[in-house]
C-alpha positions in Angstrom: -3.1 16.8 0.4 -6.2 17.3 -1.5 -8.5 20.2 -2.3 -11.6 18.2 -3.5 -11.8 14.4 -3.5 -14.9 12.6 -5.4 -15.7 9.2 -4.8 -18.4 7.6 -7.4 -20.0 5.2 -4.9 -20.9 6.0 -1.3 -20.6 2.4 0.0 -18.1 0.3 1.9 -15.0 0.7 0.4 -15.5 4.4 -1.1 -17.3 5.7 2.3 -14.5 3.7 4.4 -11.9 5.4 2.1 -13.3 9.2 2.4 -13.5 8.8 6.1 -9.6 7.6 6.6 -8.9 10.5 4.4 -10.9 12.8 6.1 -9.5 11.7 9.5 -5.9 12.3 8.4 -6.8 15.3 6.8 -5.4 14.2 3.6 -9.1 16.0 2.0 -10.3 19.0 2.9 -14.0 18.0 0.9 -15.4 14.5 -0.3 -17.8 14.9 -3.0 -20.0 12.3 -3.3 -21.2 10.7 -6.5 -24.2 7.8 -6.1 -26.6 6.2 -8.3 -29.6 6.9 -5.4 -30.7 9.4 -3.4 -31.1 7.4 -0.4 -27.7 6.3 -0.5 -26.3 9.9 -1.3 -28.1 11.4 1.9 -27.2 8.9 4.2 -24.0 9.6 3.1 -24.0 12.6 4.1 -25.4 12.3 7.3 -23.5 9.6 8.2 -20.1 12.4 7.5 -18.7 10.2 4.4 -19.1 13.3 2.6 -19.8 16.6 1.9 -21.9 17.4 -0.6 -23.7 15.1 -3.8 -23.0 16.6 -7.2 -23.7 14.5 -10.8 -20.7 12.5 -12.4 -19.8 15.3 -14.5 -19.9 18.3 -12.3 -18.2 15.9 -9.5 -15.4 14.9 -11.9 -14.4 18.6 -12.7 -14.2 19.8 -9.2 -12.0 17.2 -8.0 -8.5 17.2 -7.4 -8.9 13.0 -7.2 -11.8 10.4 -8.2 -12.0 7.6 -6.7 -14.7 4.8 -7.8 -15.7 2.0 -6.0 -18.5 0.8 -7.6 -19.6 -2.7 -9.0 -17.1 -3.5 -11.2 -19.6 -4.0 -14.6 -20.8 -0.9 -13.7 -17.0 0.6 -13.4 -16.0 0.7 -17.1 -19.0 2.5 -18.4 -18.2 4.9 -16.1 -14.3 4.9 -15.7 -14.3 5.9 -19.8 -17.1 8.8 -18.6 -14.8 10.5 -16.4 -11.5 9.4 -18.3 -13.1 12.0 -21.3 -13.6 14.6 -18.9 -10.4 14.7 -16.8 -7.1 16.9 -17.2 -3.6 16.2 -16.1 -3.8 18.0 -13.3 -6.0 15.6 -12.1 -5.8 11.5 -10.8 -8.2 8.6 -11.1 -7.8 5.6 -9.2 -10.5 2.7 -8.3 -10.5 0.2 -6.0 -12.5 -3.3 -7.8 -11.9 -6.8 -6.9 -10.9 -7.3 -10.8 -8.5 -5.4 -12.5 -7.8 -7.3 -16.5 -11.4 -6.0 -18.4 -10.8 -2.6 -16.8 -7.4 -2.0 -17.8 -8.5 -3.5 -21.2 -10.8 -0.9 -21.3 -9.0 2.1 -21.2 -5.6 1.1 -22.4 -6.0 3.0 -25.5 -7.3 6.2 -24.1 -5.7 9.0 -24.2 -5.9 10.0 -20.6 -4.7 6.2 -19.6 -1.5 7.8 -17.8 -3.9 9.6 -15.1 -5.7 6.3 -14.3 -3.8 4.2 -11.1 -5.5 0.7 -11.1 -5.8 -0.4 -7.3 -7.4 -3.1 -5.1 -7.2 -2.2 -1.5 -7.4 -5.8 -0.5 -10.0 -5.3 2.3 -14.0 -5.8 2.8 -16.6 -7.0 4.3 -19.9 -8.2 3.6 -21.7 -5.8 4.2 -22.6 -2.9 1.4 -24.1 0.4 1.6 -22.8 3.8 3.1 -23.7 2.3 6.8 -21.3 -0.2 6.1 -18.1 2.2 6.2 -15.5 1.5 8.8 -13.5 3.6 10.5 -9.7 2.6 10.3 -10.5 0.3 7.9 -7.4 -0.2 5.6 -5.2 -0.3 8.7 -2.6 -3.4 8.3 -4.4 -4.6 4.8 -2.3 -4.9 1.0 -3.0 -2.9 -1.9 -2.6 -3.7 -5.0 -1.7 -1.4 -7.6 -1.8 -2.7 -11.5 0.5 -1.4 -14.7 2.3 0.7 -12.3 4.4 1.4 -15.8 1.4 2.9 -17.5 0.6 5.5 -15.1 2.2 8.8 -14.5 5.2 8.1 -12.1 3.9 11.4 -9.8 0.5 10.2 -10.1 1.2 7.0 -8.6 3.5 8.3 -5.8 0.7 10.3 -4.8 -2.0 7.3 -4.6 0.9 5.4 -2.9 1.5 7.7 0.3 -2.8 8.0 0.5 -2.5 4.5 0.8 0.5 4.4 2.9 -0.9 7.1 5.1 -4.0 4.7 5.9 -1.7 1.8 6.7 -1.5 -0.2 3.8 1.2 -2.6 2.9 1.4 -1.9 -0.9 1.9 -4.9 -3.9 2.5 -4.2 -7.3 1.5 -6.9 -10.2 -0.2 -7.3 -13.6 -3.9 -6.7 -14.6 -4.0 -10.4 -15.0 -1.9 -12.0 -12.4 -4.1 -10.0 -10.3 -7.1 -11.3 -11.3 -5.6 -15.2 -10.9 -4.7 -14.2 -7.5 -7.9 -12.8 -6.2 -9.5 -15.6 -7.9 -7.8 -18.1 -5.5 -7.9 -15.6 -2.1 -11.0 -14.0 -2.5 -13.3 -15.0 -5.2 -13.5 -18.7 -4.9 -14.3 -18.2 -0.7 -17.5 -16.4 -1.8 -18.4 -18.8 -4.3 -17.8 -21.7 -1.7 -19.6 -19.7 1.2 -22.8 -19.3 -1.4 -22.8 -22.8 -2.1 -22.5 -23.9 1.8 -25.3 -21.3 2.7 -27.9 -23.0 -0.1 -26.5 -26.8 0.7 -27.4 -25.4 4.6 -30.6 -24.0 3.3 -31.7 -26.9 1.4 -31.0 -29.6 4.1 -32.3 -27.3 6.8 -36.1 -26.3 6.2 -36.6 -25.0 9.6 -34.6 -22.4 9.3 -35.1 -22.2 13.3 -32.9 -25.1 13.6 -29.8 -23.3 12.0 -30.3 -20.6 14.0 -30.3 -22.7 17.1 -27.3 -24.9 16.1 -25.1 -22.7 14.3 -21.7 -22.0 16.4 -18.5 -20.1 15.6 -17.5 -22.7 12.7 -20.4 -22.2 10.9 -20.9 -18.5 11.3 -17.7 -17.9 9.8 -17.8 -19.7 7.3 -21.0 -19.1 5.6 -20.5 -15.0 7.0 -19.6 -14.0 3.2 -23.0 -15.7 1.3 -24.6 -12.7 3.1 -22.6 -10.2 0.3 -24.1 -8.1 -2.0 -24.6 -10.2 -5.4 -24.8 -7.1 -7.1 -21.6 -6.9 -6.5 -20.3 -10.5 -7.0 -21.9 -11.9 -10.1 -20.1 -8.9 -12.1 -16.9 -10.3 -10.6 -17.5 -13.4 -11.5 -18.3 -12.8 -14.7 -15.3 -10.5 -15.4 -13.1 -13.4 -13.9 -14.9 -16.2 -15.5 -11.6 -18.2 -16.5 -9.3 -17.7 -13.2 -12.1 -18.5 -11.2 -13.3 -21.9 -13.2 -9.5 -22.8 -13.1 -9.6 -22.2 -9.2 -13.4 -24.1 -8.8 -12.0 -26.5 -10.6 -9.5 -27.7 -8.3 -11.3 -26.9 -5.0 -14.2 -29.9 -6.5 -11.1 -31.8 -7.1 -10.3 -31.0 -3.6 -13.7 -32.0 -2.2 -14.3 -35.5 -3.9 -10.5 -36.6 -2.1 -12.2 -35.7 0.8 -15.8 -37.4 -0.5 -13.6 -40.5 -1.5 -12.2 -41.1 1.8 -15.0 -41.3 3.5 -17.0 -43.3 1.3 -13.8 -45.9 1.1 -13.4 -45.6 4.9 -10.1 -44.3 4.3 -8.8 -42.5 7.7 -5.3 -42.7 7.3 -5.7 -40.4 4.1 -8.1 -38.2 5.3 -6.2 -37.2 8.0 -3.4 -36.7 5.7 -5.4 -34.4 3.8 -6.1 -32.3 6.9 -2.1 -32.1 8.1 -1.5 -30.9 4.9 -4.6 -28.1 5.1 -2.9 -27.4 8.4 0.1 -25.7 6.3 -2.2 -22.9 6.0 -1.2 -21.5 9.0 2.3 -20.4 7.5 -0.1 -18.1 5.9 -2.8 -17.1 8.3 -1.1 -16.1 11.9 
């Protein structure tokens, strides 16, 4: 489908994108954009792309950017290649908030070639080594302001991200954010907080290793993601995710109160209702 595809980023999702693209032959090259060398070369030897060119020279050559990058760092450069593009070409990205970006470039002129997206996927790994093959497969996508983007330009992005498998979801830049604040960003912020309670309690970190099973493994897996990454989110979601930590400490003192008053019968209650999760999660 594609000429030249740029991706600003050579990490999970951006190196886990190029390769679906490249094994569906939706891009015929991946230019690769990266803030380090290391990270550029292992790129390329690890085939995520093709060649590493600076923003500017990237941006021109390509039919399609796509940047998955921290999402401070994303506006800065999202209005960079929003001044150099043309409207022959399409700019999508795929960060974890979507309300200070589309803030950003609302008023630019070039707005209409911009397709806001969050392929709702990840892991917690980062770097180009941490790009999966088949990644997207069976995952949602979010796409933002549909309305603001060129109706063709969008079709396009939606049959890339139909072609990789992707159930597609279309909301507002802020409902969005509200929703990833209760789905995604509040399980990281718990999983940190378990990992340092762990950490504090445990010294020996010898014993952890020795007693940790399934359970735990799972659900302290995401304190080991980049906070690079996550404090930007957190930041650019400050209100959604208060409102959602908010109610998950309210959450945790019902269960703190029933065992301090010795009340069973509630606390079981509290866990048949948790159970209702599982119209949710097959």
């Amino acid at each position: 489908m594609f000429n030249t595809v740029t991706i600003v980023g050579v990490g999970l999702i951006s190196g886990s994108f190029s390769l679906a693209l490249k094994e569906r032959a939706l891009a015929k090259k991946v230019i690769g954009v990266s803030r380090t060398e290391a990270s550029a070369q292992k790129a390329i030897e690890l085939g995520l792309i093709d060649e590493v060119l600076p923003l500017e020279e990237a941006v021109k050559q390509a039919d399609l950017i796509y940047v998955a990058i921290p999402v401070d760092a994303t506006i800065p450069v999202m209005q960079q290649i929003m001044d150099l593009i043309t409207d022959k070409q399409i700019v999508a990205d795929a960060g974890s908030t979507k309300h200070a970006l589309c803030a950003a470039v609302a008023d630019h002129p070039m707005r209409h070639r911009f397709v806001a997206t969050h392929p709702m996927w990840g892991t917690e790994y980062s770097g180009p080594e941490a790009a999966v093959r088949n990644a997207f497969a069976g995952r949602s996508c979010v796409i933002c302001e549909k309305e603001k983007s060129d109706a063709a330009a969008v079709a396009i992005i939606e049959t890339i991200y139909r072609q990789l498998g992707m159930h597609l979801v279309y909301m507002d830049a802020d409902s969005h954010d509200m929703h990833t604040a209760y789905i995604s960003h509040i399980s990281h912020i718990t999983s940190f907080a378990l990992a340092n309670t762990v950490l504090e309690k445990e010294k020996e970190e010898d014993t952890i290793f020795d007693l940790a099973g399934g359970g735990f493994e799972s659900t302290v897996r995401l304190a080991k993601s980049n906070p690079a990454m996550w404090v930007p989110i957190f930041k650019q979601n400050r209100e959604h995710v208060l409102d959602v930590l908010n109610e998950h400490i309210s959450q945790l003192r019902k269960f703190k109160a029933c065992l301090e008053k010795e009340n069973y019968a509630y606390l079981l209650e509290l866990i048949e209702q948790a159970n209702k999760i599982k119209r949710i999660l097959k």
